[in-house]
TORKE-673253 format. One line per 8 residues: number of its first residue (from 1); for each residue x, y, z of N, C-alpha, C, O, CB. Coordinates in pm, whole numbers, m for minus. Atoms other than C-alpha are relative to their C-alpha. Glycine has a CB too. Layout:
REM TORKE-673253
NUM> X,Y,Z,X,Y,Z,X,Y,Z,X,Y,Z,X,Y,Z ~ ... $
//
This chain:
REM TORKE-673253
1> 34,m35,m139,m1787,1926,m63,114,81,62,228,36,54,m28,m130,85 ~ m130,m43,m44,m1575,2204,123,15,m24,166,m54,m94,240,18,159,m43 ~ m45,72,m191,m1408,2185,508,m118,15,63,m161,m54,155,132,97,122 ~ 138,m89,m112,m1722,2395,622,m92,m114,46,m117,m126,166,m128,137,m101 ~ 96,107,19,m1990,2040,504,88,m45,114,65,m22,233,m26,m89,m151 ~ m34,101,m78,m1750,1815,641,24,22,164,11,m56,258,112,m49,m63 ~ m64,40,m180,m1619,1938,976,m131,61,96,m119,41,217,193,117,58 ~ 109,13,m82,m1998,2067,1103,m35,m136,32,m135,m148,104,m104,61,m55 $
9> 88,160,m19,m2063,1667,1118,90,m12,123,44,m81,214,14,m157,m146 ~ m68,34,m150,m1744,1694,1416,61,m144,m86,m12,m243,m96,m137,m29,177 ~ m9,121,42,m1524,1430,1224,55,m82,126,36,m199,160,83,m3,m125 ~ m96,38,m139,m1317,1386,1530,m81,m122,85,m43,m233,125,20,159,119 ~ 121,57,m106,m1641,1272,1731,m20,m125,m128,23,m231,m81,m177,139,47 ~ 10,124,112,m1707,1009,1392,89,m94,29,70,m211,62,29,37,m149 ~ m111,153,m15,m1358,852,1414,19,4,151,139,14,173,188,7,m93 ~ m32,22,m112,m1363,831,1766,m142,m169,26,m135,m282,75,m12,178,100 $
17> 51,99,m17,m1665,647,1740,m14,m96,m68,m82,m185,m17,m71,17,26 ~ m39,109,142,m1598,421,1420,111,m49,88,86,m151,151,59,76,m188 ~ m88,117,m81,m1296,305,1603,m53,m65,134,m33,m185,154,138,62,43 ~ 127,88,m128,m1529,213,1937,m53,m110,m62,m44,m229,m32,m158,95,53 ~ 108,90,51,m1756,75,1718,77,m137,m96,13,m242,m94,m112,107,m104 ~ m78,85,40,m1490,m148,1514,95,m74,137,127,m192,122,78,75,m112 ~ m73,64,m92,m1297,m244,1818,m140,m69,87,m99,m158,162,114,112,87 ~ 101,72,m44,m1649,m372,1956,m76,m119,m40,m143,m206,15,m63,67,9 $
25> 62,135,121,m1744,m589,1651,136,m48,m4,133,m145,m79,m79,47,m192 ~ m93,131,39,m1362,m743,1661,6,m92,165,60,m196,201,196,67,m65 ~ m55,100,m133,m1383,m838,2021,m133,m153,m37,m111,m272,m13,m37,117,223 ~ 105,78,35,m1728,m1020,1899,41,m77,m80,16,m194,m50,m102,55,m42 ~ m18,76,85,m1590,m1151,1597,139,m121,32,142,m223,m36,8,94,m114 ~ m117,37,m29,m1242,m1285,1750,m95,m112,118,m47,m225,114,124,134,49 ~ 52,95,m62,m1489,m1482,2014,m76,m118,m78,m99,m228,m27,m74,61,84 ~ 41,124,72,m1645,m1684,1726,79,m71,m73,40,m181,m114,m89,18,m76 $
33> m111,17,80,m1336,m1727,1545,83,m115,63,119,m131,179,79,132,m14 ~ m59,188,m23,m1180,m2086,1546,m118,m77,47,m87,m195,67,138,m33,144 ~ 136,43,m121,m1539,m2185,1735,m83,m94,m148,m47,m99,m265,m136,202,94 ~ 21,46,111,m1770,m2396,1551,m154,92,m45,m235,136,36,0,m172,14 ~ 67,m116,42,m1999,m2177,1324,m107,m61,m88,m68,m140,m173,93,107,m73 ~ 148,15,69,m2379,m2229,1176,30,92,m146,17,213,m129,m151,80,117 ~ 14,m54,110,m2334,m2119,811,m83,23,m90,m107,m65,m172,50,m28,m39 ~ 107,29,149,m2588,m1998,566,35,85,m91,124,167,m69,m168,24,11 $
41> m39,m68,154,m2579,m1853,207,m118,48,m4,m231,7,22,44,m94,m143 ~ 132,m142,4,m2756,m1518,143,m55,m15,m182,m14,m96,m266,106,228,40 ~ 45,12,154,m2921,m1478,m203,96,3,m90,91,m77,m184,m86,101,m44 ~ m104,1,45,m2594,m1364,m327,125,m127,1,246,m118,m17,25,100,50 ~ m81,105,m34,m2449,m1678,m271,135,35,74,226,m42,44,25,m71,m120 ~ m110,m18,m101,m2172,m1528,m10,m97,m42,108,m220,m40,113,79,159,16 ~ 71,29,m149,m2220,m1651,356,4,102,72,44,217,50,59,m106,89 ~ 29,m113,m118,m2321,m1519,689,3,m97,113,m46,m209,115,m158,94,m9 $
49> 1,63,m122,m2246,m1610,1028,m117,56,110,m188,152,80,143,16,53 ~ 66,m80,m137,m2438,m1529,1376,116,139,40,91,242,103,m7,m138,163 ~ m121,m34,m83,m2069,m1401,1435,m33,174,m134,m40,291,m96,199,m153,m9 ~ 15,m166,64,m2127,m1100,1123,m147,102,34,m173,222,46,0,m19,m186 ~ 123,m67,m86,m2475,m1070,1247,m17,83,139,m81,180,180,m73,m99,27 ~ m55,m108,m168,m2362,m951,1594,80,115,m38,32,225,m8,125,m92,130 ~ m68,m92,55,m2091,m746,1435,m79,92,m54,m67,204,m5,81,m45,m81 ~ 18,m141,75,m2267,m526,1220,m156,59,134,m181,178,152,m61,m34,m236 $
57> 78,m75,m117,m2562,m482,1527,58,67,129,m20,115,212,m85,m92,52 ~ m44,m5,m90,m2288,m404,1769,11,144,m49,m29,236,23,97,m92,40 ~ m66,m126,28,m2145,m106,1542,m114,62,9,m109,164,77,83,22,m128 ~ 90,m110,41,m2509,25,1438,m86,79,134,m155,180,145,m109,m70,m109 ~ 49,m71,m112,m2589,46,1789,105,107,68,56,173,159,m43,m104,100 ~ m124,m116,21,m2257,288,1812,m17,116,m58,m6,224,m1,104,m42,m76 ~ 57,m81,41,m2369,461,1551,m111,114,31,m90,235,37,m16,m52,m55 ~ 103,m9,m44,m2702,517,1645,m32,128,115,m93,232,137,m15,m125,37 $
65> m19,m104,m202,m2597,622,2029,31,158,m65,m52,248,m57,218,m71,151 ~ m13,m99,3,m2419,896,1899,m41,81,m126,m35,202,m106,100,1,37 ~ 62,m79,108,m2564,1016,1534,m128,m75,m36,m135,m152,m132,98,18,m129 ~ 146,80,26,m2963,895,1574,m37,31,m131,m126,m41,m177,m130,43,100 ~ 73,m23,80,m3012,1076,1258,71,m41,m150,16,m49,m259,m42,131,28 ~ m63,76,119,m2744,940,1024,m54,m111,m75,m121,m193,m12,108,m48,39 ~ 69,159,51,m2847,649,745,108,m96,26,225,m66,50,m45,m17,m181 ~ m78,154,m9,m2692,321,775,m12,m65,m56,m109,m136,m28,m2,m78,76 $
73> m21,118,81,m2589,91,486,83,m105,31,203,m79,32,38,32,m106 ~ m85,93,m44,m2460,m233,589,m4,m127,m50,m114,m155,m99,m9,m9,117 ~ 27,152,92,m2410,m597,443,m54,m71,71,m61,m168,m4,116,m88,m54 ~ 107,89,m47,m2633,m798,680,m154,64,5,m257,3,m21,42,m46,144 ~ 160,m32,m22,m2936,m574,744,m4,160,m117,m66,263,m88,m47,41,224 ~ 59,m119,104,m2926,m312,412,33,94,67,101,95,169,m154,14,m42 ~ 29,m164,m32,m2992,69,432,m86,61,80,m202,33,51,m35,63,m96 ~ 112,m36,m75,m3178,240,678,14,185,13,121,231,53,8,m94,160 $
81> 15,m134,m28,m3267,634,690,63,46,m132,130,m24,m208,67,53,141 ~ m92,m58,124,m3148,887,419,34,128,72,m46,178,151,m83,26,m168 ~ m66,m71,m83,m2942,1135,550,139,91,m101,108,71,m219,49,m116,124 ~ m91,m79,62,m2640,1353,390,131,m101,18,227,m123,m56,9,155,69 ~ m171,72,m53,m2377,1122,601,m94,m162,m2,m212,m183,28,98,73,232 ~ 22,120,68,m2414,771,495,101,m106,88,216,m78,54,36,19,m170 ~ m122,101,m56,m2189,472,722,m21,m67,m53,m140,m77,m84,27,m52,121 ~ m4,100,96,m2120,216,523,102,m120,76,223,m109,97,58,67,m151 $
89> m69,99,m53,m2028,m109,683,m9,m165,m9,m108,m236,10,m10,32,106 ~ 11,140,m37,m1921,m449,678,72,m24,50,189,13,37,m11,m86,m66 ~ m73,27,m103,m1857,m626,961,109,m87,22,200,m93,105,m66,m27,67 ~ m62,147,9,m1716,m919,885,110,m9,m151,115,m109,m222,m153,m128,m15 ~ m75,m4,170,m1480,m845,550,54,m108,m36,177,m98,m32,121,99,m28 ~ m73,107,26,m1399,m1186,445,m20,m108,66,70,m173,118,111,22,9 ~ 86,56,m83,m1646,m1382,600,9,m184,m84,m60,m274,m34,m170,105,m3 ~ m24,141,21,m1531,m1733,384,185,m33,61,218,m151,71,m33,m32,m192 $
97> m103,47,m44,m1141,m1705,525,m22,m16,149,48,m82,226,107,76,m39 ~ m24,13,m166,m1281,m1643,878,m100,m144,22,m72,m240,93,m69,169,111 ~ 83,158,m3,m1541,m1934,850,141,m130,1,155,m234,65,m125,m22,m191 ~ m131,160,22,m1195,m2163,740,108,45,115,214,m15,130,117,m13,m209 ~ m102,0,m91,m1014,m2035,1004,123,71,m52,236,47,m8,30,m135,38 ~ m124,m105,75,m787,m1791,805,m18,115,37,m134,156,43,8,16,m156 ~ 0,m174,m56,m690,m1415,933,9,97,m54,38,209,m11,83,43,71 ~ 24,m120,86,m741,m1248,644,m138,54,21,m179,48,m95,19,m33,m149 $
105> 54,m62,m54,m1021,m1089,780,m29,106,84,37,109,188,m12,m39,8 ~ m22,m157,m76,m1123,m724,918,m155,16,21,m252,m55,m6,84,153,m112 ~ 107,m97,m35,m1368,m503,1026,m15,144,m54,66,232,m27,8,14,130 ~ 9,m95,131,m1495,m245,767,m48,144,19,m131,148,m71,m99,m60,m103 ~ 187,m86,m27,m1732,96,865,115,152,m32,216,199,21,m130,m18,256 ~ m43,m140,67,m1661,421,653,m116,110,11,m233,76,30,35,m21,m167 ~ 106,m140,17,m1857,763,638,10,46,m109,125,76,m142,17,122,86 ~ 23,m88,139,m1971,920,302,m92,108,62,m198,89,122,m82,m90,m145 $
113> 80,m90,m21,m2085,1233,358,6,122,m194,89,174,m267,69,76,177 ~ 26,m74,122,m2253,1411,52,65,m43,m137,110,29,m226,40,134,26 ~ m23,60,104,m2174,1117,m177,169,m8,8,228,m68,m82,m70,74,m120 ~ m145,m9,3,m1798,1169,m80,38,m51,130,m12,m21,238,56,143,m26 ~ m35,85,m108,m1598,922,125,117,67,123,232,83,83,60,m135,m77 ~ m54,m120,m56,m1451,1136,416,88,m124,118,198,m92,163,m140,143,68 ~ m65,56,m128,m1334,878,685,4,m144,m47,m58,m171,m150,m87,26,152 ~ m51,150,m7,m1221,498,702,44,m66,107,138,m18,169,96,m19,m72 $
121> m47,49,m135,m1187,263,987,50,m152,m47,m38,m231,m80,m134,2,130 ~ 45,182,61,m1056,m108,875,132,m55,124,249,m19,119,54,m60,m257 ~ m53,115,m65,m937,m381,1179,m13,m52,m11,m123,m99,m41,10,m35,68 ~ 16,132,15,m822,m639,1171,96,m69,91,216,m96,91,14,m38,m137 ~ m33,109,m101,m840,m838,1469,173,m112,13,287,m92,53,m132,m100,m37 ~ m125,94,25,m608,m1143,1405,130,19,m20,203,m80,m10,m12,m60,m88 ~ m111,m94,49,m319,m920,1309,8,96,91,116,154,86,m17,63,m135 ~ m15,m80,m140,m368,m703,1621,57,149,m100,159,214,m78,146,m89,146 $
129> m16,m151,64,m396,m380,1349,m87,68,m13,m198,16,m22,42,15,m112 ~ 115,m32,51,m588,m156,1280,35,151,m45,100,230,24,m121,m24,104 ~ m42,m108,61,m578,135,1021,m103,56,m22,m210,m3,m34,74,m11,m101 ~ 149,m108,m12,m810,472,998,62,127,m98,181,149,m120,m47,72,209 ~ m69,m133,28,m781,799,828,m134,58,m18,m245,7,m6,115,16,m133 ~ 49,m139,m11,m928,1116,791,m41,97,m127,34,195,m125,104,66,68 ~ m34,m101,141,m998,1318,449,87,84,58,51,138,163,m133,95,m78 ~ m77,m87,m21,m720,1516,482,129,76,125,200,173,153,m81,49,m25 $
137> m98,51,m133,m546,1381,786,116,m55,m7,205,m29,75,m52,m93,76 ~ m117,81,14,m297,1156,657,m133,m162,53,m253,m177,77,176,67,135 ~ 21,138,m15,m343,786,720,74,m59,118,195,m33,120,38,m66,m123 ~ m70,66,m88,m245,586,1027,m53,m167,15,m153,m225,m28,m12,86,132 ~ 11,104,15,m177,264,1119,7,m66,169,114,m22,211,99,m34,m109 ~ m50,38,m143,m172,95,1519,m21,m110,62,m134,m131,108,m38,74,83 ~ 20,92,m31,m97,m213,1630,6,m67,138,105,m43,207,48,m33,m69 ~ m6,35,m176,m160,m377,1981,78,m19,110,114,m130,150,m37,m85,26 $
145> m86,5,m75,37,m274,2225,116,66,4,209,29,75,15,m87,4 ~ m108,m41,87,267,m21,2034,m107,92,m49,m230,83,m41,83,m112,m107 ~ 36,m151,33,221,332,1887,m92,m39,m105,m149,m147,m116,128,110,m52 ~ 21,m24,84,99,455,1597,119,0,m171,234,m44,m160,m53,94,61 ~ m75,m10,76,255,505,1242,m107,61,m84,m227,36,m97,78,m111,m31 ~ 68,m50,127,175,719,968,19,m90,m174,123,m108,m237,68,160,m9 ~ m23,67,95,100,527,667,41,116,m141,7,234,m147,m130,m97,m10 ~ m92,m80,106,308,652,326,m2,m116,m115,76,m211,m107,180,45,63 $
153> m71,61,161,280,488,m59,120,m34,m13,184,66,20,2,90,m114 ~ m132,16,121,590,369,m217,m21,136,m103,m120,209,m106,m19,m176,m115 ~ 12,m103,60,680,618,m464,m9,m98,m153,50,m54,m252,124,118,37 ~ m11,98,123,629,331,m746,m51,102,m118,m124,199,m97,m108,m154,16 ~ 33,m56,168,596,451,m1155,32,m95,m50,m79,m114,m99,72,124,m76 ~ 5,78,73,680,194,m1313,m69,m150,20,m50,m229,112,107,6,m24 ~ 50,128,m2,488,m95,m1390,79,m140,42,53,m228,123,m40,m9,m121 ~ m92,168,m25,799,m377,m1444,27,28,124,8,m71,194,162,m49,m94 $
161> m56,46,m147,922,m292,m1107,m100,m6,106,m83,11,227,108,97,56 ~ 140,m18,m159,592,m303,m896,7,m115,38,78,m189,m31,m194,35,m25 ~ 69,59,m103,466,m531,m642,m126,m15,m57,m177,98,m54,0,73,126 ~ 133,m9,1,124,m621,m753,m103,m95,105,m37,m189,147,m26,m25,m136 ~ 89,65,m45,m187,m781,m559,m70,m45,m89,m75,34,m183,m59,52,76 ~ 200,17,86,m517,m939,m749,m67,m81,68,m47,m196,107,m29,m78,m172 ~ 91,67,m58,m780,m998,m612,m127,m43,m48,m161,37,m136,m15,54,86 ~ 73,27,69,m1102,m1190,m706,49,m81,m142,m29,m67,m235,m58,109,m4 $
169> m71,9,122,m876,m1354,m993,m138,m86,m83,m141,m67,m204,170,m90,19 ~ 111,52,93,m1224,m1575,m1116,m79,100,m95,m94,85,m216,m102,m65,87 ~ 44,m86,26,m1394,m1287,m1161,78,132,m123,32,204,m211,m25,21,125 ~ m83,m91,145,m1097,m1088,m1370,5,m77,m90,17,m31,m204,157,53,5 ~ m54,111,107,m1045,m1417,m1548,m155,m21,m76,m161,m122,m147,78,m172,87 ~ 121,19,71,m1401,m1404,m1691,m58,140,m53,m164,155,m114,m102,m73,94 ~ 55,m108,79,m1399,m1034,m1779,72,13,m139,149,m74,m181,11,133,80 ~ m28,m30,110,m1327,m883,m2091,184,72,30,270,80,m58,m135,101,m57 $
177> m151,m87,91,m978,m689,m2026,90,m154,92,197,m104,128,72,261,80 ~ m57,105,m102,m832,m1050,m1801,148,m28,m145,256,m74,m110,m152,m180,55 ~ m155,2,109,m553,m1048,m2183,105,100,58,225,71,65,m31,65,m185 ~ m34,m69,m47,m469,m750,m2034,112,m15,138,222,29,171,m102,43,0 ~ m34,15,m167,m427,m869,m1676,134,m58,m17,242,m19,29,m111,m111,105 ~ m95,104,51,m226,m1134,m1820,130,89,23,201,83,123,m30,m57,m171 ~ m106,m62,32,29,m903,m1932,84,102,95,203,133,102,m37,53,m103 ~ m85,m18,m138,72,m741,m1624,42,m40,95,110,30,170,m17,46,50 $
185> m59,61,m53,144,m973,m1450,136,m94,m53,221,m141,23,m88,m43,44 ~ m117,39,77,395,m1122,m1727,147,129,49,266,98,59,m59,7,m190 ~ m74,m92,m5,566,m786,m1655,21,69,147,123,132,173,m47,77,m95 ~ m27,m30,m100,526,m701,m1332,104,m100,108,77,m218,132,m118,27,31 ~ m62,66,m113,803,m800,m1057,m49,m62,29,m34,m164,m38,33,40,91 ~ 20,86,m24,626,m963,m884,m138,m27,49,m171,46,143,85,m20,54 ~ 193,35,m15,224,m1092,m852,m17,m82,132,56,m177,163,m81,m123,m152 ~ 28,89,m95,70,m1212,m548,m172,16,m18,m217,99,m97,77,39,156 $
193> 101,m55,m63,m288,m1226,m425,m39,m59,95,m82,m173,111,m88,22,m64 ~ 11,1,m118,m310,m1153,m108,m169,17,32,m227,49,m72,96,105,51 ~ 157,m25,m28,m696,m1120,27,m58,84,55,2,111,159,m51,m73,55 ~ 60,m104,m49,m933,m850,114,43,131,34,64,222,m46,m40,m36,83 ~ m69,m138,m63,m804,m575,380,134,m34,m15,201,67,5,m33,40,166 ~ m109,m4,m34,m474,m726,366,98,56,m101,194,118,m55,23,m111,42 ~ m63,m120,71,m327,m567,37,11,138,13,114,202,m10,m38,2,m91 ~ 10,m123,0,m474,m243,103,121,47,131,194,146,125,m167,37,19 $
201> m64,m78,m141,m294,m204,474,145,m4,m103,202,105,m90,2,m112,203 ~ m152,60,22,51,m325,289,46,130,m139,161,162,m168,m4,m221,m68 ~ m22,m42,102,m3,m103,m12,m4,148,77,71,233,27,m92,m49,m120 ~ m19,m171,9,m87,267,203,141,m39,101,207,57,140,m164,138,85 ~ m154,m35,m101,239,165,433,132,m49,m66,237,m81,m12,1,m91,165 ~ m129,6,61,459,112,145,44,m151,m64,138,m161,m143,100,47,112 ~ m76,104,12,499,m257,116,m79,m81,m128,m59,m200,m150,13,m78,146 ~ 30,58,130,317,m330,m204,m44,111,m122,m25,221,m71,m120,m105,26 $
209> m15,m150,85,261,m59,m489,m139,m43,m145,m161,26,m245,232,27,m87 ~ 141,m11,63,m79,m209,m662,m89,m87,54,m39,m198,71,m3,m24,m141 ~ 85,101,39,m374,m387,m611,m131,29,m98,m207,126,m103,m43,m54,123 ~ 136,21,28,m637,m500,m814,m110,m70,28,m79,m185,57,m2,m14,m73 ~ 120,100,20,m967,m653,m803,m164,30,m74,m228,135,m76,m27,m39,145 ~ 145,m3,43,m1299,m712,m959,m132,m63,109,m89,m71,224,4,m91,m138 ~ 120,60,m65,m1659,m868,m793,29,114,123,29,57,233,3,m193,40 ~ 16,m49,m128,m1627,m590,m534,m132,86,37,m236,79,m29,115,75,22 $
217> 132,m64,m40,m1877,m378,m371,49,140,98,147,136,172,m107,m126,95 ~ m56,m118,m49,m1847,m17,m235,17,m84,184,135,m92,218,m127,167,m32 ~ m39,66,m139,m1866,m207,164,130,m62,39,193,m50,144,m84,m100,22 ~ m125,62,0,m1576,m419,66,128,104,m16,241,60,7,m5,m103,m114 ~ m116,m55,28,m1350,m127,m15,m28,169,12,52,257,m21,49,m56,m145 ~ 14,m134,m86,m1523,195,138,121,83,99,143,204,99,m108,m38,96 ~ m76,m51,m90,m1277,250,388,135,m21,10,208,30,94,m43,m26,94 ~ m99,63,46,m1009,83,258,22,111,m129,139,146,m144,m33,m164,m29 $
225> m26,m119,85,m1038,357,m28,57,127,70,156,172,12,m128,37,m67 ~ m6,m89,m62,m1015,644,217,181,6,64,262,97,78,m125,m16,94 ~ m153,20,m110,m679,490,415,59,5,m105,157,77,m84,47,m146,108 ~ m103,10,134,m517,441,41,25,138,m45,141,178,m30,m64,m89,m136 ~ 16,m109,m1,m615,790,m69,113,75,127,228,108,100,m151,10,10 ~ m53,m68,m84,m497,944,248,124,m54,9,184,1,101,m66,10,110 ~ m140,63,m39,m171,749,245,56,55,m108,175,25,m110,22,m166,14 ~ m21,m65,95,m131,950,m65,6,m91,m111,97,m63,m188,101,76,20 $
233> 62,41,92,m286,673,m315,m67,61,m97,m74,184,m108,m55,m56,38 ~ 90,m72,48,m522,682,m573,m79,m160,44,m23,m259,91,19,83,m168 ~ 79,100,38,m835,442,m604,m92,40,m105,m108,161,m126,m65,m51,109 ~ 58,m33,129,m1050,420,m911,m65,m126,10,m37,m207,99,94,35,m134 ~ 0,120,52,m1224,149,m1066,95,m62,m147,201,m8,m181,m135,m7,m16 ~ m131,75,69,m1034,m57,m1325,0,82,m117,103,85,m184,m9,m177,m39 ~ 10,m73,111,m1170,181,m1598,17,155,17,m16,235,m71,m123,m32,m56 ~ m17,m140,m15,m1065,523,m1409,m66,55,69,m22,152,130,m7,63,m89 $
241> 82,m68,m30,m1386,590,m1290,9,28,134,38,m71,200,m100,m41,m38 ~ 32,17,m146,m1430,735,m927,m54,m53,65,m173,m26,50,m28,54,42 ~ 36,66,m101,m1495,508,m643,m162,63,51,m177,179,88,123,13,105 ~ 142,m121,m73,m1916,588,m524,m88,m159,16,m6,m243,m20,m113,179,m161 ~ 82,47,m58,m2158,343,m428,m92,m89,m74,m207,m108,m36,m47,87,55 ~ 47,63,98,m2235,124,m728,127,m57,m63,113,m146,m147,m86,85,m84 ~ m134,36,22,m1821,84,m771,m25,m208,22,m98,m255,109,119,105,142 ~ m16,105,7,m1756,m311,m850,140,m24,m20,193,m104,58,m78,m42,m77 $
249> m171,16,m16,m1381,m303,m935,58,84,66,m13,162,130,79,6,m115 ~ m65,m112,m54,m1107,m93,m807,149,m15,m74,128,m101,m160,1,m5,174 ~ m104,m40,19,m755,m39,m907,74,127,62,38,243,39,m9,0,m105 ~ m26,m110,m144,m512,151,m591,172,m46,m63,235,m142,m106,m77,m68,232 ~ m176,m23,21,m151,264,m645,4,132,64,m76,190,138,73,6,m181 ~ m79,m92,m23,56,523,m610,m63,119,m155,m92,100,m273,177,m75,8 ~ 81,m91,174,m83,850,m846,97,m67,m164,63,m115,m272,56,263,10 ~ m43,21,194,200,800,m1127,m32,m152,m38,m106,m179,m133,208,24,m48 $
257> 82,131,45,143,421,m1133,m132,m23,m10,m164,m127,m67,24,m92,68 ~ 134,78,19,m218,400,m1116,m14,120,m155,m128,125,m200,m152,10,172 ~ 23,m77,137,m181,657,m1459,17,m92,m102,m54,m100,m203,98,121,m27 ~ m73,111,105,17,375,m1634,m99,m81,47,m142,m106,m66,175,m59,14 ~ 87,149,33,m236,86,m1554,m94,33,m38,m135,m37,m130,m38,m100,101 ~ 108,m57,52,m520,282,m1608,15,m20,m130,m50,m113,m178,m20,131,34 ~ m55,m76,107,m373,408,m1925,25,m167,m87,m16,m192,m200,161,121,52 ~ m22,176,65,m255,m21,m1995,m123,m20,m14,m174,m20,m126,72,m137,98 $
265> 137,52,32,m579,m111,m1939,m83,m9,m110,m136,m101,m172,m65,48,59 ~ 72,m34,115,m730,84,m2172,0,m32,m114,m95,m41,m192,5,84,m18 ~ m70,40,133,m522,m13,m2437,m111,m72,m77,m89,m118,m190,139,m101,22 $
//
């Protein structure tokens, strides 16, 4: 896709209203949060609150207002319309730590336009942050009450000295390359896993230099791809492949490190 596709859509007017529309679903979601919450389990056996149900109707009516003709894929109510520009959102990212009362939780809603992920919006409430970018903007980061910051990679290459995340570890621990995993984490500095949005913010502003995970879904890491990318990342899935809309893993570094895990992986 060249500048011409993308900037007739007015990205400016997009992230103006992706951040509206995310700062509207956290004031919603931050009012159910600690409260006591009606839980049910969707076919997928993940839950759903009233509290993600409001969220993702708050943004699509955002949407809506200002691009009636855009489609809308979202994790409580599906796909609606087909369209060139595609929002992709979930409202609630981490909808079993905010049920327990944990703040690893955000607010998700990206734009694909022409199969290619052009914008990213991910807050997160509880943390009073919230990070966005731009294809070709850079990456920022702004927390409540206080500027901005441009988010920036580590310049990590080497594997032994990284920082890693993993996420989903049941799910790596029951695939086929999890011997693999093993070994990077035998070798890597130092392993954590941190949850959801909260590796990605830590990894485009420098303060962690990989994550992985498996069981994901393009919603879970739509926009969270875009801010990594633009922070001068890469994202992939665990086998290289480009990030699109059927993506289940991911693997996000820094370009020369995500060559070497890729490249481990494969082994």
């Amino acid at each position: 896709m060249n500048d011409a596709s993308s900037t007739a859509v007015d990205l400016d007017h997009a992230l103006d209203v992706a951040r509206a529309a995310a700062a509207d679903a956290a004031r919603i979601a931050m009012a159910h949060f600690h409260a006591p919450l009606d839980v049910e389990t969707k076919a997928d056996d993940s839950p759903v609150t009233v509290a993600d149900r409001a969220c993702e109707r708050a943004i699509r009516e955002r949407i809506a207002a200002a691009f009636p003709d855009h489609a809308v894929f979202g994790e409580e109510y599906g796909r609606d319309g087909e369209h060139r520009c595609l929002w992709l959102i979930d409202p609630i990212d981490g909808t079993r730590s905010f049920i327990r009362g944990l703040e690893f939780w955000s607010v998700q809603i990206a734009l694909m336009i022409d199969g290619e992920l052009v914008l990213g919006v991910s807050a997160a409430p509880p943390f009073d942050e919230t990070a966005w970018a731009v294809r070709g903007r850079g990456a920022w980061l702004a927390r409540a009450g206080g500027g901005k910051q441009r988010l920036q990679v580590a310049e990590a290459d080497s594997i032994d000295a990284m920082d890693l995340s993993l996420g989903n570890v049941r799910s790596l621990a029951r695939g086929p390359g999890w011997a693999r995993i093993g070994q990077l984490v035998e070798r890597a500095r130092r392993t954590r896993g941190y949850g959801d949005f909260y590796p990605y913010h830590r990894l485009a502003a420098g303060g962690l230099d990989a994550v992985i995970e498996s069981d994901v879904n393009i919603l879970d890491i739509a926009a969270l791809t875009v801010i990594v990318r633009e922070a001068g990342g890469i994202c992939t899935t665990l086998s290289g492949e480009a990030i699109d809309l059927g993506t289940t893993s991911i693997i996000a570094a820094s370009a020369a490190l995500h060559r070497r895990l890729v490249s481990f992986l494969d082994d």
